[in-house]
Gaussian input, Z-matrix of N, CA and C with variables (Angstrom, degrees):
# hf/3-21g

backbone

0 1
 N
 C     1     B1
 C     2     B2     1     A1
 N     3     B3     2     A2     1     D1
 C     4     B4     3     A3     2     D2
 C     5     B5     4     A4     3     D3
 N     6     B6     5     A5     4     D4
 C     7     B7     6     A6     5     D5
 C     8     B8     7     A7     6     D6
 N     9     B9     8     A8     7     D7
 C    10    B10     9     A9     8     D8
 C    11    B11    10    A10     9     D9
 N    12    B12    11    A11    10    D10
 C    13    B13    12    A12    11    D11
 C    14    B14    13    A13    12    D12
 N    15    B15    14    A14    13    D13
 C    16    B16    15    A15    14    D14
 C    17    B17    16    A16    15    D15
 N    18    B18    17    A17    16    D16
 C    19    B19    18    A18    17    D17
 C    20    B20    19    A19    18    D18
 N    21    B21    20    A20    19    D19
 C    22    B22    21    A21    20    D20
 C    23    B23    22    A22    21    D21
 N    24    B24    23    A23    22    D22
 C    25    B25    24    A24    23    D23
 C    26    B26    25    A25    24    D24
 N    27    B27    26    A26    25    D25
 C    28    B28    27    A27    26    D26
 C    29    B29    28    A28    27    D27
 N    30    B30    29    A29    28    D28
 C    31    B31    30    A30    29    D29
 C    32    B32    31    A31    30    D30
 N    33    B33    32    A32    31    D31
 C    34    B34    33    A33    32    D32
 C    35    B35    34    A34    33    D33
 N    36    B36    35    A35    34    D34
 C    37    B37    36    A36    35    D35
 C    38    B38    37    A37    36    D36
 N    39    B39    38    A38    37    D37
 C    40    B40    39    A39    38    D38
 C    41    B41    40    A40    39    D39
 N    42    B42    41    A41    40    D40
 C    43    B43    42    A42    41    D41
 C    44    B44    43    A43    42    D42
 N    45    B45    44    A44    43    D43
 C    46    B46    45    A45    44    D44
 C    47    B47    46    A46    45    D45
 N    48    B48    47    A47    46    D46
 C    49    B49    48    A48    47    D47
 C    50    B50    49    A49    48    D48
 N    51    B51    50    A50    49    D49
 C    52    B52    51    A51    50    D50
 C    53    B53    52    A52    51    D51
 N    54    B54    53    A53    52    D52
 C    55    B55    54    A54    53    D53
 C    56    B56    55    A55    54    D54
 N    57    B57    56    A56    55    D55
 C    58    B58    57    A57    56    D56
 C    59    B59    58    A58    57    D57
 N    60    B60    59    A59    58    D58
 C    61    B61    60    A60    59    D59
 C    62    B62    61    A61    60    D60
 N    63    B63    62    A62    61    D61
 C    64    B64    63    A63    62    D62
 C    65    B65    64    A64    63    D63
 N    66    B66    65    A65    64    D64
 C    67    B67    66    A66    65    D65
 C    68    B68    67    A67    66    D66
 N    69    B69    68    A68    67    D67
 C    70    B70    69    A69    68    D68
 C    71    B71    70    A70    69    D69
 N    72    B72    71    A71    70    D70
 C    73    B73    72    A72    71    D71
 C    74    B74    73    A73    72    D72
 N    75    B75    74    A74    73    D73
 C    76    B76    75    A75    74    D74
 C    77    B77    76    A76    75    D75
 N    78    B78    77    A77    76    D76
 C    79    B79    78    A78    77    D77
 C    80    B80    79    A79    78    D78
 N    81    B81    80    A80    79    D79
 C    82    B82    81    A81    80    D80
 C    83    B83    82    A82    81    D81
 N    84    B84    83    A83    82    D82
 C    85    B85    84    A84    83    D83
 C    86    B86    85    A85    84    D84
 N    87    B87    86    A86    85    D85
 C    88    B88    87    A87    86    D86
 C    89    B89    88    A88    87    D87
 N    90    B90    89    A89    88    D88
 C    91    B91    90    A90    89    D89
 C    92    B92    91    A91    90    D90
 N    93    B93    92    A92    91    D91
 C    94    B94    93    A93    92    D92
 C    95    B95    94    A94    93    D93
 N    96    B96    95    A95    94    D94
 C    97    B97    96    A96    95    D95
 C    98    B98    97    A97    96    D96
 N    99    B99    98    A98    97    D97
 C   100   B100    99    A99    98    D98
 C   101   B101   100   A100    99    D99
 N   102   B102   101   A101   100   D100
 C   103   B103   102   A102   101   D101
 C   104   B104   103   A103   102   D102
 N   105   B105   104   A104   103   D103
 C   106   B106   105   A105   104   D104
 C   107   B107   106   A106   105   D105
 N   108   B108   107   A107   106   D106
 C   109   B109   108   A108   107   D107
 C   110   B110   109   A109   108   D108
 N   111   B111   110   A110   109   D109
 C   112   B112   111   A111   110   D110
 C   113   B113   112   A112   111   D111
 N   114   B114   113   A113   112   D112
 C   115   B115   114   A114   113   D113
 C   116   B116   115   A115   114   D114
 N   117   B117   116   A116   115   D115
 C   118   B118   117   A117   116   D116
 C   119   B119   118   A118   117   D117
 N   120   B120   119   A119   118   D118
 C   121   B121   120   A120   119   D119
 C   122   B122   121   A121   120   D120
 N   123   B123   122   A122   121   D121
 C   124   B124   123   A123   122   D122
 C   125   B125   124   A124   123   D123
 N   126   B126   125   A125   124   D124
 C   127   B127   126   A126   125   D125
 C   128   B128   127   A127   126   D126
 N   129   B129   128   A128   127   D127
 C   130   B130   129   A129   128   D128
 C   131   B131   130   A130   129   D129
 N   132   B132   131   A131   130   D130
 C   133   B133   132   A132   131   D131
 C   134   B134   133   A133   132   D132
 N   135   B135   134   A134   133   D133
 C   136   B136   135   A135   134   D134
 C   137   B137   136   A136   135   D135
 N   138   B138   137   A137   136   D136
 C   139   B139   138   A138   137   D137
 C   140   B140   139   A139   138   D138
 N   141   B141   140   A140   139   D139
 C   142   B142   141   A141   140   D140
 C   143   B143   142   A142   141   D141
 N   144   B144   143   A143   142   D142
 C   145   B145   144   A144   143   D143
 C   146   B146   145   A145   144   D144
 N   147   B147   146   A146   145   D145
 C   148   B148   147   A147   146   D146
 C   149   B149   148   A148   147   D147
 N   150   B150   149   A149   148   D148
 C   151   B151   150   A150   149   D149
 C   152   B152   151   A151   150   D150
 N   153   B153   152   A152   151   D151
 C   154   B154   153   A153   152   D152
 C   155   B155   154   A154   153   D153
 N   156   B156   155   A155   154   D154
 C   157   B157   156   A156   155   D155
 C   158   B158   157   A157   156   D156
 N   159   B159   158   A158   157   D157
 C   160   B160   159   A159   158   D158
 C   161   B161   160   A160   159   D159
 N   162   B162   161   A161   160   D160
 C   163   B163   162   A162   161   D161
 C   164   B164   163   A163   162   D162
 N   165   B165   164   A164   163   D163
 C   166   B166   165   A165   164   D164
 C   167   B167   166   A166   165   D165
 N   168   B168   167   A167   166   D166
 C   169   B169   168   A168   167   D167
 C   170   B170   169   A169   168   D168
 N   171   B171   170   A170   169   D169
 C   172   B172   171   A171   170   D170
 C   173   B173   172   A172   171   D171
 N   174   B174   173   A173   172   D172
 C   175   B175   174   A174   173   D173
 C   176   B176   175   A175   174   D174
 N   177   B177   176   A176   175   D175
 C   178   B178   177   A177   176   D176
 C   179   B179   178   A178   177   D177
 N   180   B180   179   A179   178   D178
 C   181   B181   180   A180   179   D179
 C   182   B182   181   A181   180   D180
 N   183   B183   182   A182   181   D181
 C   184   B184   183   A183   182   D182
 C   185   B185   184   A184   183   D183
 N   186   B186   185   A185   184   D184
 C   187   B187   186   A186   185   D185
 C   188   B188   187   A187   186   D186
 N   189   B189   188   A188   187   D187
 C   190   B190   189   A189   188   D188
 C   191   B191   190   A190   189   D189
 N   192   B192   191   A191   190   D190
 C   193   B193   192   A192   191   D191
 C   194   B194   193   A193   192   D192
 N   195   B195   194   A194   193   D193
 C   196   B196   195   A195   194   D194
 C   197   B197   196   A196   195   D195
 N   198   B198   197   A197   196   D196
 C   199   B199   198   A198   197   D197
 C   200   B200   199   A199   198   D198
 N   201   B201   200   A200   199   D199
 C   202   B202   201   A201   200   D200
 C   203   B203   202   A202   201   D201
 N   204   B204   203   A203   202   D202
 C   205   B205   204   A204   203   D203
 C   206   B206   205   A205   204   D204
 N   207   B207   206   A206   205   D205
 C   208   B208   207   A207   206   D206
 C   209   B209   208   A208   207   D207
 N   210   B210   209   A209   208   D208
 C   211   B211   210   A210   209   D209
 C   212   B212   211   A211   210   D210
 N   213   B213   212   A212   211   D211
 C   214   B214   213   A213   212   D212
 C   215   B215   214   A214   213   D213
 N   216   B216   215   A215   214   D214
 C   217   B217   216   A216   215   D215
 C   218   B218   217   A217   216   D216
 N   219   B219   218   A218   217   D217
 C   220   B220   219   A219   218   D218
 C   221   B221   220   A220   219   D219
 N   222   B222   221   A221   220   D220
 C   223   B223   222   A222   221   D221
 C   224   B224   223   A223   222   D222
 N   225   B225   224   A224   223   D223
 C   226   B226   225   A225   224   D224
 C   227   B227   226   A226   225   D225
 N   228   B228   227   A227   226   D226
 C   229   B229   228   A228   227   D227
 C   230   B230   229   A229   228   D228
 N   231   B231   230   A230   229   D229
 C   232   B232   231   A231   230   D230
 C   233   B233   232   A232   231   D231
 N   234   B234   233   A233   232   D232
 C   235   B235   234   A234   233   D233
 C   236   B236   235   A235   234   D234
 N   237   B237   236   A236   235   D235
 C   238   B238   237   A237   236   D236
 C   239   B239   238   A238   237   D237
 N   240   B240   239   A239   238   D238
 C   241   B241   240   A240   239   D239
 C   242   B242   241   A241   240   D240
 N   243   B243   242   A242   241   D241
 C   244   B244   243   A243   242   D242
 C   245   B245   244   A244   243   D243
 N   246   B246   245   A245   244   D244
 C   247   B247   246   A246   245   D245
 C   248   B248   247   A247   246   D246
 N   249   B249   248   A248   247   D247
 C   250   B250   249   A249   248   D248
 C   251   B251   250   A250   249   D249
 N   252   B252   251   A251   250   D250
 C   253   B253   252   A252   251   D251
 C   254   B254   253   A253   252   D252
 N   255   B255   254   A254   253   D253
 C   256   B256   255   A255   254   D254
 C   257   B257   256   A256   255   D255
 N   258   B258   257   A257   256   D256
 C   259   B259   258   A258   257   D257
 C   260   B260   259   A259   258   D258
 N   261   B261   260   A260   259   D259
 C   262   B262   261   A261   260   D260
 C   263   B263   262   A262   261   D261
 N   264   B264   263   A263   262   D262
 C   265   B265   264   A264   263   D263
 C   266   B266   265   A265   264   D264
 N   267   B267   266   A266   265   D265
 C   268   B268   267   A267   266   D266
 C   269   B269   268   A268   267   D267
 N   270   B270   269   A269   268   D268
 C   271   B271   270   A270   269   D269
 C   272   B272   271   A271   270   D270
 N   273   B273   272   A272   271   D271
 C   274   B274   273   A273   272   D272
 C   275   B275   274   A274   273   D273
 N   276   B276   275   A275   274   D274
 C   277   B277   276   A276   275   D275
 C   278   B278   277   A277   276   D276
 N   279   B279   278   A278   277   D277
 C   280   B280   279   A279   278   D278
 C   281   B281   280   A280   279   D279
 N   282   B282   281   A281   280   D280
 C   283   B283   282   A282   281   D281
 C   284   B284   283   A283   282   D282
 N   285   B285   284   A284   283   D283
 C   286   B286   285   A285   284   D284
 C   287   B287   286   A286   285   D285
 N   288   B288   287   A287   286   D286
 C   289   B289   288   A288   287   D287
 C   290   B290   289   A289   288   D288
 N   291   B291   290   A290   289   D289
 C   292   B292   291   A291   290   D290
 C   293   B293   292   A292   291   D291
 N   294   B294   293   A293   292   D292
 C   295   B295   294   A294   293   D293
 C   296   B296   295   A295   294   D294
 N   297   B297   296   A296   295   D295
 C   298   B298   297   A297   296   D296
 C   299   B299   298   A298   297   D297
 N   300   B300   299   A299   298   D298
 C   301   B301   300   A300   299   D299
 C   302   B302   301   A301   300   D300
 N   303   B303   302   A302   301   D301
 C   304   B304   303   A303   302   D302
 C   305   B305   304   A304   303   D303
 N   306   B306   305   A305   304   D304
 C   307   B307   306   A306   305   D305
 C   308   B308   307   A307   306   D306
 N   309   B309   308   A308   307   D307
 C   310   B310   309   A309   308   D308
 C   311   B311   310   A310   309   D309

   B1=1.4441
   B2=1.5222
   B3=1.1065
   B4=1.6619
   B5=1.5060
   B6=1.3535
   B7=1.2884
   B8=0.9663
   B9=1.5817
   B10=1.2793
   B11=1.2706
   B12=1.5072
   B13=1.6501
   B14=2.1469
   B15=2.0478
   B16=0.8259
   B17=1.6316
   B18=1.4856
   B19=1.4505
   B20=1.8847
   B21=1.3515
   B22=1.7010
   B23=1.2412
   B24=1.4459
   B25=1.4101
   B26=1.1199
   B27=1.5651
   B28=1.9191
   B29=1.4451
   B30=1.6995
   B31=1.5289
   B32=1.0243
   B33=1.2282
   B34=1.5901
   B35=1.6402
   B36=2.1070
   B37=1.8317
   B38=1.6401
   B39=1.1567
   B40=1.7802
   B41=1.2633
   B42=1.3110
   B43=1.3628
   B44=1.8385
   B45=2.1519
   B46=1.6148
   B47=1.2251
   B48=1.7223
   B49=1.3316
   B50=1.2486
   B51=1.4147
   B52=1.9410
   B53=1.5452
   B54=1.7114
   B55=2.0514
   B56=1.3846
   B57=1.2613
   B58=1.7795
   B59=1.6443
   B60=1.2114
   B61=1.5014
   B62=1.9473
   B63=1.3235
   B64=1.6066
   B65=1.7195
   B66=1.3180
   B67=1.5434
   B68=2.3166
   B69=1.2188
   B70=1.5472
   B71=1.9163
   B72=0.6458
   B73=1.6316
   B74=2.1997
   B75=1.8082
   B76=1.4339
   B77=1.1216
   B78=1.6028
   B79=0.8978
   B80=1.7583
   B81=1.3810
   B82=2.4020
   B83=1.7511
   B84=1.2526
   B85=1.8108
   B86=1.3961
   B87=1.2375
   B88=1.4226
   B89=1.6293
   B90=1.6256
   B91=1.1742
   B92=1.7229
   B93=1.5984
   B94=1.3464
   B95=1.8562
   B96=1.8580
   B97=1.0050
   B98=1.3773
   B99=1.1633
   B100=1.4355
   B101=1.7421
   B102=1.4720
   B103=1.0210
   B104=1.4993
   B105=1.3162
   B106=1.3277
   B107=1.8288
   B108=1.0572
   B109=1.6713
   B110=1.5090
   B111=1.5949
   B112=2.0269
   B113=1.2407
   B114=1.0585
   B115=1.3959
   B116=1.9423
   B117=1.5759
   B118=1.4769
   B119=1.6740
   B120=1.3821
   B121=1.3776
   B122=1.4099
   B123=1.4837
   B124=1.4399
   B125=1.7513
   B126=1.4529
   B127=2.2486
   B128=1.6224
   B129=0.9980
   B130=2.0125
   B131=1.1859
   B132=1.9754
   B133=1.3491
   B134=1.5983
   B135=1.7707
   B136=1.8745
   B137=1.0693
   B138=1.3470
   B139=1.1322
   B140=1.2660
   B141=1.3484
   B142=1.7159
   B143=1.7016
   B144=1.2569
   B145=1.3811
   B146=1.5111
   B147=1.8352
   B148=1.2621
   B149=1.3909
   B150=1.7135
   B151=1.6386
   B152=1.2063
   B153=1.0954
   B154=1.6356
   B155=1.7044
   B156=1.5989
   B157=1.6008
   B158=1.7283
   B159=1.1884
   B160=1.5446
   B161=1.0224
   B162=1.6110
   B163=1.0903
   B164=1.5882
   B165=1.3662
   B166=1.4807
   B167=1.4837
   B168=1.2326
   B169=1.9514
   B170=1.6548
   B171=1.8341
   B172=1.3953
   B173=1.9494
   B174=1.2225
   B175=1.7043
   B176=1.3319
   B177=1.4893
   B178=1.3893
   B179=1.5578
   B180=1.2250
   B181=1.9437
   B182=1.1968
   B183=1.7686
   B184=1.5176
   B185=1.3556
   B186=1.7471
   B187=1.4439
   B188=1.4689
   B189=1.4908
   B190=1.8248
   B191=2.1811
   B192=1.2508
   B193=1.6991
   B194=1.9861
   B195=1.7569
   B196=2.2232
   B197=1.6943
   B198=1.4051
   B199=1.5022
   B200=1.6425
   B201=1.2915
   B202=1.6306
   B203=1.6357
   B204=1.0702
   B205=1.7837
   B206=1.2006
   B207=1.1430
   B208=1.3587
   B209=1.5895
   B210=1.4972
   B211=1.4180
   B212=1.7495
   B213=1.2983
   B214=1.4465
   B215=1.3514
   B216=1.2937
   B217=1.0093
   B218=1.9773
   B219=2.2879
   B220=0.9639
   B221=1.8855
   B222=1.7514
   B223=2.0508
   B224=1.5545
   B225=1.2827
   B226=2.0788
   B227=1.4974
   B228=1.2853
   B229=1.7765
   B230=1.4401
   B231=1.6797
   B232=1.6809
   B233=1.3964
   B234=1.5292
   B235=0.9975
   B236=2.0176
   B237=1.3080
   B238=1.4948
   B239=1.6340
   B240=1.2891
   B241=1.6157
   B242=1.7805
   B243=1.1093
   B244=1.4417
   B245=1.6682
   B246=1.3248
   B247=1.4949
   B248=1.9893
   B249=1.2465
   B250=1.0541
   B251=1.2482
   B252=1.3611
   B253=1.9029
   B254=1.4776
   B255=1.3560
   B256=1.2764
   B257=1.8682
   B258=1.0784
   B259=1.9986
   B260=1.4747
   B261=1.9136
   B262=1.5224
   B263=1.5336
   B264=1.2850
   B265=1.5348
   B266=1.5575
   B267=1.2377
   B268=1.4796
   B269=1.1892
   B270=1.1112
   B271=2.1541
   B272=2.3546
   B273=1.0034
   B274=1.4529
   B275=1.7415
   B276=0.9951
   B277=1.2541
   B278=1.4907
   B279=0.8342
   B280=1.8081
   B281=1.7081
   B282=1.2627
   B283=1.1509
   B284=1.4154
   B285=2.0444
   B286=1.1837
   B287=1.6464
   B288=1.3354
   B289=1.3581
   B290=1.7463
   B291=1.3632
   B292=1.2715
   B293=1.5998
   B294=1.4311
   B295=1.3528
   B296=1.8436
   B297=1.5300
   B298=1.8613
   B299=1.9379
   B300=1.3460
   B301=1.4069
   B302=1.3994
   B303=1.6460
   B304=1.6098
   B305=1.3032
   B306=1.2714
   B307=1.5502
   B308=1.6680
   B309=1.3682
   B310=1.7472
   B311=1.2254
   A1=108.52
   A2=130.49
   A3=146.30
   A4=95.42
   A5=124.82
   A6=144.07
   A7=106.74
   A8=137.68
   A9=147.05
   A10=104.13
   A11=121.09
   A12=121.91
   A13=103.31
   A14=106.13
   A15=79.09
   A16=133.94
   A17=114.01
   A18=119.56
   A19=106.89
   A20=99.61
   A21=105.81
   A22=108.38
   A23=116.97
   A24=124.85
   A25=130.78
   A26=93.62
   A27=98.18
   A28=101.51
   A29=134.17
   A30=103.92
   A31=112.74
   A32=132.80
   A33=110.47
   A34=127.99
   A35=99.36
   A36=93.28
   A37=80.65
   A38=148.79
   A39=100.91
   A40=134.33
   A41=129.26
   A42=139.04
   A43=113.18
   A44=82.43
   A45=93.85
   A46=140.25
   A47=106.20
   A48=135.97
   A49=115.75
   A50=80.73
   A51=96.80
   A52=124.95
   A53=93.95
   A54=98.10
   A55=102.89
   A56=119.59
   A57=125.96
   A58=90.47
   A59=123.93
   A60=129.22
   A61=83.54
   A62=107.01
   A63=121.84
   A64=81.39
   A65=116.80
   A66=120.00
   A67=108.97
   A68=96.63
   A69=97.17
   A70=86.62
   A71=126.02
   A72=114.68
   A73=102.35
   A74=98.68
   A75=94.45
   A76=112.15
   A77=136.68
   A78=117.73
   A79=146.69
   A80=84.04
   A81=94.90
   A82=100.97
   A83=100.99
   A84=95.92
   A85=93.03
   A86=132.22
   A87=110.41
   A88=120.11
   A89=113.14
   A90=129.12
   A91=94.42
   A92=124.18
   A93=126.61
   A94=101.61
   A95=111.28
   A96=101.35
   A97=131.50
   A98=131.23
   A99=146.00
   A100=122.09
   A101=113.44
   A102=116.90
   A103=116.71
   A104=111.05
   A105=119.89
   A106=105.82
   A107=101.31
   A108=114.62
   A109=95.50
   A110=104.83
   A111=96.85
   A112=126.97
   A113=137.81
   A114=150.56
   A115=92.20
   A116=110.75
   A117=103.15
   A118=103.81
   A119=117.95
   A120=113.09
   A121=105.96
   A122=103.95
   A123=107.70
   A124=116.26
   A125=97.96
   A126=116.10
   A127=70.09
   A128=142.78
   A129=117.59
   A130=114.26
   A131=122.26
   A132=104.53
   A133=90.87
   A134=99.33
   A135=93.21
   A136=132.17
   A137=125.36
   A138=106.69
   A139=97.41
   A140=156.08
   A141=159.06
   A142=102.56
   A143=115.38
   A144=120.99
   A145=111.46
   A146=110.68
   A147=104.43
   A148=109.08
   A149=91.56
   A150=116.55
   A151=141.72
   A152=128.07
   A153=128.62
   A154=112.21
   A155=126.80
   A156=105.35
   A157=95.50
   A158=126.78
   A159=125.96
   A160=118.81
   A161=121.38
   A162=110.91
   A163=127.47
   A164=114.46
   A165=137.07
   A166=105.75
   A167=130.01
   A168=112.53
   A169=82.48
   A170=70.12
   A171=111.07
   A172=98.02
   A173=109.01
   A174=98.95
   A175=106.65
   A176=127.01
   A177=103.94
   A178=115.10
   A179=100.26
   A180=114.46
   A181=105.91
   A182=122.23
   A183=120.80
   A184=113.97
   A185=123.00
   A186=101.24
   A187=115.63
   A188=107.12
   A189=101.09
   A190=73.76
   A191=113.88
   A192=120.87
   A193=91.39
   A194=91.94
   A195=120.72
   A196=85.33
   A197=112.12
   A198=107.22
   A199=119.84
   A200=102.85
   A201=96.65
   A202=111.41
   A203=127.19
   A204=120.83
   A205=94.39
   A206=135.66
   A207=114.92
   A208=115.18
   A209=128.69
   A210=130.81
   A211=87.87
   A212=146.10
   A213=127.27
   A214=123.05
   A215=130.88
   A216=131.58
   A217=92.93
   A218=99.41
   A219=78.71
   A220=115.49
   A221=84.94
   A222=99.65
   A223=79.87
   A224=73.42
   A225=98.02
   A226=103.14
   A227=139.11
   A228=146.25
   A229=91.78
   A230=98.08
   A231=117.04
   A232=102.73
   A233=137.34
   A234=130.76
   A235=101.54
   A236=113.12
   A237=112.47
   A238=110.21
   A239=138.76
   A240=138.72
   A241=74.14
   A242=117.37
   A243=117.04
   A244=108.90
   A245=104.29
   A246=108.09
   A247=97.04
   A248=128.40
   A249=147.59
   A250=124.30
   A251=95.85
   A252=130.26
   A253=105.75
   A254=113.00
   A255=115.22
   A256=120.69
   A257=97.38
   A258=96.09
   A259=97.98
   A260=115.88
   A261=111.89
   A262=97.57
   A263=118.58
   A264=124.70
   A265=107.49
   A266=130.64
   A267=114.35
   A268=138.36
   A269=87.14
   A270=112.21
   A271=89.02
   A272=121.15
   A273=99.20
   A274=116.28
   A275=140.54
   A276=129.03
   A277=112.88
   A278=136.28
   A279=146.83
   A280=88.19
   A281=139.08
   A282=118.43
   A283=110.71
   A284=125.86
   A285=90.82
   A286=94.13
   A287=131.94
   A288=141.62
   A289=93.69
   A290=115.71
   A291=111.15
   A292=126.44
   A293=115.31
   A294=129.73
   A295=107.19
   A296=97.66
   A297=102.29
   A298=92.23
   A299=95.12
   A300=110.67
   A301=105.65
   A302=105.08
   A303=96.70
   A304=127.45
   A305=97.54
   A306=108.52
   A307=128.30
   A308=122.05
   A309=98.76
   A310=117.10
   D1=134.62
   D2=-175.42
   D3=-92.74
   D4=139.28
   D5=167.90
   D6=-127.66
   D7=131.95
   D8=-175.55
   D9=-86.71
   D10=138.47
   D11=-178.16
   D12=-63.15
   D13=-36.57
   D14=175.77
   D15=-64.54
   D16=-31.05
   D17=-165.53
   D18=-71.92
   D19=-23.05
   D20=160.12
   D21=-42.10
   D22=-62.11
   D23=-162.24
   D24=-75.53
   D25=-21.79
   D26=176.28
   D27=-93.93
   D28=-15.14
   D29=160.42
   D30=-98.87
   D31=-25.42
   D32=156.83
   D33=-13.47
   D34=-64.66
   D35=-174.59
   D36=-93.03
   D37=-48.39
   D38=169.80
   D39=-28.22
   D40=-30.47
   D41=175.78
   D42=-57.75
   D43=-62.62
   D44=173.97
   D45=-35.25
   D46=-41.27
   D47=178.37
   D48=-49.15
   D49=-76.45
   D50=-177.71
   D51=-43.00
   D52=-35.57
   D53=177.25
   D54=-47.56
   D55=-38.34
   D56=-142.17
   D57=-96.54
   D58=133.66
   D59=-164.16
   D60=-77.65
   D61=127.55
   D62=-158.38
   D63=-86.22
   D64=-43.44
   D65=-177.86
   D66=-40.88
   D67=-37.60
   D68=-164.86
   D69=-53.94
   D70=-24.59
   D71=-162.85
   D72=-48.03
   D73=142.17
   D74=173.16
   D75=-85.83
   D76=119.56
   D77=131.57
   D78=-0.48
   D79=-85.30
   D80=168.39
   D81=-38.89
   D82=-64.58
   D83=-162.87
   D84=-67.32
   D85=-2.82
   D86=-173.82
   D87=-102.18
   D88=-10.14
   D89=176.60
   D90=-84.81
   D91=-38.67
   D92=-173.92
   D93=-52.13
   D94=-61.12
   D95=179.13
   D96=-80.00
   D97=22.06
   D98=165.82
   D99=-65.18
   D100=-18.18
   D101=176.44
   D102=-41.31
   D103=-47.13
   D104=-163.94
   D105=-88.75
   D106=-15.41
   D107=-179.17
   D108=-71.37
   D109=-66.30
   D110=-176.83
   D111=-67.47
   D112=-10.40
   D113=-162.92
   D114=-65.45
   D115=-34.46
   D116=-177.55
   D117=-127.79
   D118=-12.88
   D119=168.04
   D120=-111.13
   D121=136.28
   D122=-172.45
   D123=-86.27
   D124=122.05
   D125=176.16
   D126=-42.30
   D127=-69.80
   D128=-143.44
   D129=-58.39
   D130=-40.29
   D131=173.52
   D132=135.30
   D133=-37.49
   D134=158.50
   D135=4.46
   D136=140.41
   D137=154.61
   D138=-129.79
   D139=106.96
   D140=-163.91
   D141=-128.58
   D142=56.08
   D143=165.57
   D144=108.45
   D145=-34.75
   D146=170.61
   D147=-143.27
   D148=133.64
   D149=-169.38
   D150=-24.48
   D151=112.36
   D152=-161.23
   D153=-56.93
   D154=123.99
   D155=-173.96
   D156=-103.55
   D157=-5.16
   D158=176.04
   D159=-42.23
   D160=133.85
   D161=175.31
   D162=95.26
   D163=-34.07
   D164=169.07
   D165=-14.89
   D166=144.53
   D167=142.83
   D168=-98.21
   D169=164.88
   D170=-160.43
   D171=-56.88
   D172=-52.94
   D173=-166.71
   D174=-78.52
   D175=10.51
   D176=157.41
   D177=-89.93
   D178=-35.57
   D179=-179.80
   D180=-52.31
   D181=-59.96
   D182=168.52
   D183=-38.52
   D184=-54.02
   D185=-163.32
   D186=-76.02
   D187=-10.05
   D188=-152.12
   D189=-83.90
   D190=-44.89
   D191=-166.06
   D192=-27.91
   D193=-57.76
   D194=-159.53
   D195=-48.95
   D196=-55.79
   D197=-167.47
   D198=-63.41
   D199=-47.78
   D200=169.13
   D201=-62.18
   D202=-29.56
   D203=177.49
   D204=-72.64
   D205=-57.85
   D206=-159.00
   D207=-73.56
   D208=-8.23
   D209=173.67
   D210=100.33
   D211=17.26
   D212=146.03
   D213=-80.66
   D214=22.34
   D215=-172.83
   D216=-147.80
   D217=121.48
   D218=178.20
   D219=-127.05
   D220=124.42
   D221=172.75
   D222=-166.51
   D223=134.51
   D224=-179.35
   D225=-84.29
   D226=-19.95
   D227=156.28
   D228=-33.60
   D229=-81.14
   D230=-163.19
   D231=-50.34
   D232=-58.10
   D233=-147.40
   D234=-78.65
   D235=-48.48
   D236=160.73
   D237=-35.63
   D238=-48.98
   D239=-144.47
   D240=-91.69
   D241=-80.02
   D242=-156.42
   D243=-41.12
   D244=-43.50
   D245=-155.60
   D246=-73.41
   D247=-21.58
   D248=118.85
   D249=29.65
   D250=-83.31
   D251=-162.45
   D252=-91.07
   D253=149.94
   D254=162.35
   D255=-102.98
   D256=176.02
   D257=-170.65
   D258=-41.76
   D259=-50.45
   D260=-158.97
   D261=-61.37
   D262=-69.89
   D263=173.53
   D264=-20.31
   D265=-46.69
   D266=-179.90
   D267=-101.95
   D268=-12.53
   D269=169.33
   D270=-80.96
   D271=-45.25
   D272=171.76
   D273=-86.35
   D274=-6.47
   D275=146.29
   D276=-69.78
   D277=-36.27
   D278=176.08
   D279=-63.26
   D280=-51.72
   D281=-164.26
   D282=-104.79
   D283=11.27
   D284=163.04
   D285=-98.80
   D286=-33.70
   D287=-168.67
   D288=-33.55
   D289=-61.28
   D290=-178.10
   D291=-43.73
   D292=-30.09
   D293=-170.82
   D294=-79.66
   D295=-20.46
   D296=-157.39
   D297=-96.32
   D298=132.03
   D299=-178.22
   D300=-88.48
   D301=151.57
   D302=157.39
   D303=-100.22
   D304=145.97
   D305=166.20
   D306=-6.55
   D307=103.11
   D308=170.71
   D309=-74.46

């Protein structure tokens, strides 16, 4: 069976992730660093060409964040922003995104 070094790498820090209770993420600092998150995903929940992240739980936001850093996920936007951030930085966007409702 062939294993790709990339798909090594994205469960590997999928692996990493998960040890680390994904819950510790801040909220506050995580709405602070969101600026750059809404600028193309819409706070309402929109979705106008690009994908709504509102609302997320936290271990899906972490893994899809792990997959764009690690290069399994492919848009060169996403993979620049993620590759970016560090664990704290994305475990608190993962936990305020989860808190923000969408729009009725």
């Amino acid at each position: 069976m062939h294993v790709s070094l990339r798909a090594v790498l994205v469960a590997a820090g999928l692996a990493m992730m998960m040890a680390s209770p994904v819950s510790a993420g801040d909220p506050a600092y995580g709405e602070y660093l969101s600026a750059e998150c809404v600028a193309c995903h819409q706070k309402s929940g929109r979705d106008q060409g690009i994908p709504s992240i509102v609302g997320w739980d936290e271990i899906s936001f972490v893994a899809v964040m792990l997959s764009y850093k690690q290069g399994g996920r492919e848009n060169e936007v996403m993979r620049n922003v993620a590759r970016s951030l560090d664990t704290e930085q994305i475990e608190a966007l993962a936990a305020y995104f989860a808190t923000v409702r969408p729009e009725q």
